[in-house]
N, C-alpha and C positions, 0 to 999 in steps of 0.2 A: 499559513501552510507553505507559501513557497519559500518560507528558511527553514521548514522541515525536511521538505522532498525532496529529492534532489534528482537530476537526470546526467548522469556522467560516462560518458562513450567506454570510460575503460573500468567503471566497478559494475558488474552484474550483466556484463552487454548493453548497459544503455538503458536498463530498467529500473522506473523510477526507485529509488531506495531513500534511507531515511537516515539523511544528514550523517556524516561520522560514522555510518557502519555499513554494513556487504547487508541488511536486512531490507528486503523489497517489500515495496505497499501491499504485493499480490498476497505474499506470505502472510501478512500481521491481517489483511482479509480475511482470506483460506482460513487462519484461525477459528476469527471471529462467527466465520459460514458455518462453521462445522462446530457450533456451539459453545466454542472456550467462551467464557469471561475476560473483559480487559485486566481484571486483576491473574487470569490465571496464562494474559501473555507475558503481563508484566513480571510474573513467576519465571515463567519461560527466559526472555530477552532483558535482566534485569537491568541493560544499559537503556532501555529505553523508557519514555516517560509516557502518563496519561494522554498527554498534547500530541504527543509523537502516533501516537495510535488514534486519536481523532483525527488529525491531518491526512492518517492515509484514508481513513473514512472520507475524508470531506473530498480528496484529492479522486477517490474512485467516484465520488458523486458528480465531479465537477465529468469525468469523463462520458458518465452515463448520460448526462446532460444535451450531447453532440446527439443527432437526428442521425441514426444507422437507416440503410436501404439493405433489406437481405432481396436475394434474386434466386430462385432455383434454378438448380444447375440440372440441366438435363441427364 
């Protein structure tokens, strides 16, 4: 995963993206949420691979993994 991801201050503001392109992990997600198939991102972003699209899966799991505290805000 991490020769796929990449985090670079100056492509995307600093959002992780995916090796060699302006294409962010949130994006090839947002796809996948909203019920495209991998074959139908890989339609879409034909420079990216199979790998390139589990990476950002695995890369969004690794985030969700970290213990959030929400606190209401008055």
């Amino acid at each position: 995963m991490l020769d796929r991801i990449v985090i670079d201050s100056n492509i995307c503001n600093g959002r992780p993206t995916v090796r060699v392109t302006r294409i962010t992990a949130q994006t090839i997600v947002e796809f996948l949420a909203a019920g495209n198939s991998v074959d139908d991102v890989l339609d879409e972003y034909p420079t990216l691979t199979r790998e390139d699209i589990l990476a950002c899966l695995a890369y969004s799991s690794r985030l969700l993994a970290h213990q959030f505290t929400l606190e209401r805000i008055a």
